[in-house]
Residue, then its C-alpha position, 0 to 999 in steps of 0.5 A: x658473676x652476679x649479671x650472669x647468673x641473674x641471666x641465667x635465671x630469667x630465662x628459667x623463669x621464661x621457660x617455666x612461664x611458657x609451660x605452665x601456660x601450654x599446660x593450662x591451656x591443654x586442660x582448658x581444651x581438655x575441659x572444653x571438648x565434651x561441650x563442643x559436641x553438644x551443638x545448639x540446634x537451629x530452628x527452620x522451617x522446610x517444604x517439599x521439592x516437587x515435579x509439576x507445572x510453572x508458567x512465567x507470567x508478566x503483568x500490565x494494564x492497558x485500555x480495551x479499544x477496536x483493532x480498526x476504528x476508521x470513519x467510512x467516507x462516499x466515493x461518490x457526491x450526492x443526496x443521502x436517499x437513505x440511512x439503513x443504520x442506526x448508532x450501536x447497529x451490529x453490521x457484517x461486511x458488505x452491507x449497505x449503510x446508506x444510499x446516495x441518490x443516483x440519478x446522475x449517475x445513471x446519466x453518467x452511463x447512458x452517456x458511456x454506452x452512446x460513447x461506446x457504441x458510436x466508436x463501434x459504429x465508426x469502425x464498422x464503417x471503417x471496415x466497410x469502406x466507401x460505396x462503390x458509386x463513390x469509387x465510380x465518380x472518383x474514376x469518372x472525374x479522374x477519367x474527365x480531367x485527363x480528357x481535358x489535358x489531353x484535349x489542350x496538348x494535343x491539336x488534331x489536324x482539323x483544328x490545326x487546319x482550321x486555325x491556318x484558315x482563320x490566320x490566313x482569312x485574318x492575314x489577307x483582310x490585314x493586307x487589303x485594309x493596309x493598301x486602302x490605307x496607304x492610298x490615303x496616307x499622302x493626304x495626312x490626317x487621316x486618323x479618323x478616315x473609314x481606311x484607318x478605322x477599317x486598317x485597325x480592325x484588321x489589324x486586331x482581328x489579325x493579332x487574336x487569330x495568330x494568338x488562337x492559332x498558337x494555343x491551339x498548336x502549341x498549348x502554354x503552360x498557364x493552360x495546362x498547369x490548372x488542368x493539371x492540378x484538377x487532375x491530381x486532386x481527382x486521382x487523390x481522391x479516388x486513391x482515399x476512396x479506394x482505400x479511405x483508412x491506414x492501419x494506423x486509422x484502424x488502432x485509433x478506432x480500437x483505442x477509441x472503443x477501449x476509452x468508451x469500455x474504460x468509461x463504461x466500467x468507470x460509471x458502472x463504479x460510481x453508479x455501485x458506489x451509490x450504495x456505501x457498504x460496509x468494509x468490514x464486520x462491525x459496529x456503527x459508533x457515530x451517525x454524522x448523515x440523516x435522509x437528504x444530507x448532502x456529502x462529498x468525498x470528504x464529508x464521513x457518514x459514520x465512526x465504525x469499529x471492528x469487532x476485534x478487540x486488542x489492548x496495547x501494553x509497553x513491556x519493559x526493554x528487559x522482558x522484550x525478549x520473552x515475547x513472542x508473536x502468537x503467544x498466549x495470554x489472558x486478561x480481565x476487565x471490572x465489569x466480569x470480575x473473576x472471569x479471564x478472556x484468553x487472548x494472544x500477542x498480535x503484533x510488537x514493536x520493532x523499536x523501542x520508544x525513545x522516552x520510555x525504552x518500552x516496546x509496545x505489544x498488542x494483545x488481541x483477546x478472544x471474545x466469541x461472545x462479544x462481551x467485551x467494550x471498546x474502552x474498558x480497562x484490562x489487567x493483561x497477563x502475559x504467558x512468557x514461557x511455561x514448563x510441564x513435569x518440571x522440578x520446582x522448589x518454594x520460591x523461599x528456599x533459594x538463598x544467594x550466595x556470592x549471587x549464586x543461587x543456593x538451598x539448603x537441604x534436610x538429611x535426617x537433622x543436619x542441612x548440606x549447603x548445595x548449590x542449584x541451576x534456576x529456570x523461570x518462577x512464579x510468585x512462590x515457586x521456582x523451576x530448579x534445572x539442576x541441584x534437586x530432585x523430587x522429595x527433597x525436603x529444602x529449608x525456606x526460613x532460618x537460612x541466615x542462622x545456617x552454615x554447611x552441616x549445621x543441626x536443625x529443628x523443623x518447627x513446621x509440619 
């Protein structure tokens, strides 16, 4: 009985406890209500949203040098006849800078003009062909040669019947000295009689009368062939005569004359080429000749530098995309202080460099004064992107949150937390694309004490 009402007893005191303590703490929040209202005001300071201008400009340095630096070399070997330049010399395209002495050169021609004019005069003669004197002897000698084969193949009946007579003579003389002959013969020994000797003679004159009577009837080969060549190499060349060239000899001829016009224009280069000119405006920046140096084709005459000048900056791989060729830019040098030379993007690299990850980007200033030096030291300033009539805000006012961009802006004495679109910026001012408009007045110190809705104090003007 007694555990029972113990029980019962704590769980009154429990409850009664647990009131007590909701009624306290509803006077303490009682008590406490009135001073919630009175909020402490935080201290800021603002500035005004404006429209205007803003340029996004990247910064480098670089060293000033001439757009072309090249050493001029002769085309021609030679004597220098003369310098016409002097170190520092202001030249303009195609003026002389030195001579080299002609005298070979001018040979050089005479003998192209000779060469052209005698393969002129080799088919003027062509043309013309041969004389007709020549054409008359060729004819003439063709005409003799066949006479003489005609003569040796055909026999006409006096010489036959004369060749008859001088066999028949020679026959009868062979008989009468064989029947002398034969009347001694018994007696042996006879070799040396006046019959054998006579018989012999007979006997001789016999053979060569049957052998002239057989050539003059019947002509043998070994006679007409001789003749005969005689004959073909007179119509050969009678036909050359007749028409001496092919056409084939007529575009040699051509060619030849092409070759000496070739050689003509090739003289005339060198003999111009005596004169070393200038390839471009510019500036002489080494002498390496004097009068009666001797150069070749790989000896310089002088260091030349462009007027144009530009200077090579490595724009980082993040910016890369912010450059464009033709855009514009400024740049200065120690030796004007305070003066900016406009200039602009001439060129980038297509691939970045392999050590660095820096592209490399030529900017070419404009120097109408020519005030600039080859290797002067130049702060480039690069125009990357630029908006006209936008709003802008202090650079100070935006304020990331979650890496978002944000600003707090003043309504009477309370700010609204609101959060902002960015565009490019400057070192204190930043495009704001969307979130703002012109008068806004944006807090740009004291936002790490701010909350959304928070009272404030603007302790600036």
């Amino acid at each position: 009985m007694m555990k029972k009402i113990s029980v019962a007893l704590l769980i009154s005191l429990v409850v009664l406890v647990t009131a007590c303590a909701s009624r306290g703490e509803g006077e303490a929040n009682k008590e406490a209500e009135p001073q919630a209202t009175v909020q402490a005001k935080v201290p800021v300071e603002v500035a005004k949203v404006e429209t205007g201008d803003i340029s996004l400009v990247f910064a480098y340095n670089g060293n000033l040098q001439a757009k072309d630096d090249i050493k001029i070399y002769p085309s021609v070997a030679g004597t220098i006849e003369k310098v016409l330049v002097s170190v520092g010399d202001v030249v303009k395209e195609g003026d002389p800078i030195a001579i080299v002495d002609k005298s070979r050169y001018m040979i050089a021609m005479k003998q192209a003009q000779t060469a052209l004019k005698a393969a002129q005069l080799n088919l003027n003669r062509m043309t013309l062909g041969s004389r007709p004197e020549e054409i008359s002897t060729a004819q003439a000698a063709v005409q003799l040669g066949k006479a003489a084969i005609n003569d040796v193949a055909n026999v006409n009946s006096n010489d036959r019947t004369r060749a008859a007579a001088g066999l028949a003579s020679a026959e009868a003389a062979l008989r009468k000295a064989q029947t002398e002959y034969d009347k001694i013969a018994w007696a042996g020994d006879v070799g040396a009689t006046k019959q054998a000797l006579d018989l012999e003679q007979a006997t001789i004159a016999y053979e060569a009368a049957l052998a002239s009577y057989n050539s003059q009837t019947n002509p043998r080969d070994s006679m007409l062939a001789p003749l005969m060549v005689q004959l073909a190499q007179a119509e050969l060349a009678l036909a050359l005569k007749i028409k001496p060239f092919r056409e084939v000899d007529f575009e040699i001829a051509k060619i030849s004359i092409e070759q000496a016009q070739a050689g003509i224009e090739l003289a005339q280069i060198q003999l111009n080429d005596t004169i070393i000119k200038a390839p471009f405006s510019g500036l002489i920046a080494e002498l390496y000749i004097a009068k009666g140096s001797s150069v070749s084709q790989q000896s310089p005459l002088v260091r030349y530098l462009s007027k144009e000048m530009e200077v090579a900056v490595n724009v980082e791989e993040s910016r890369i995309n912010e450059i464009k060729k033709g855009q514009y830019a400024a740049l200065r040098v120690s030796a004007y202080p305070g003066q900016d030379f406009p200039a602009v993007v001439t060129s980038i690299a297509p691939l970045a460099d392999k050590d660095t990850r820096t592209f490399m980007v030529k900017v070419a200033p404009i120097d109408k004064e020519g005030q600039l030096k080859s290797g002067m030291f130049a702060n480039v300033s690069l125009l990357a992107d630029e908006k006209k009539g936008t709003i802008l805000a202090p650079r100070t006012s935006i304020t990331l949150i979650n890496d978002e961009p944000n600003v707090y802006v003043l309504n009477d004495n309370k700010v609204e937390l609101r959060a902002v679109t960015t565009g490019i910026s400057d070192d204190a001012r930043v495009e704001v694309l969307s979130g703002l408009k012109d008068g806004d007045t944006v807090v740009i110190m004291g936002q790490p004490n701010l909350i959304d809705g928070a009272f404030v104090e603007v302790v600036n003007k």
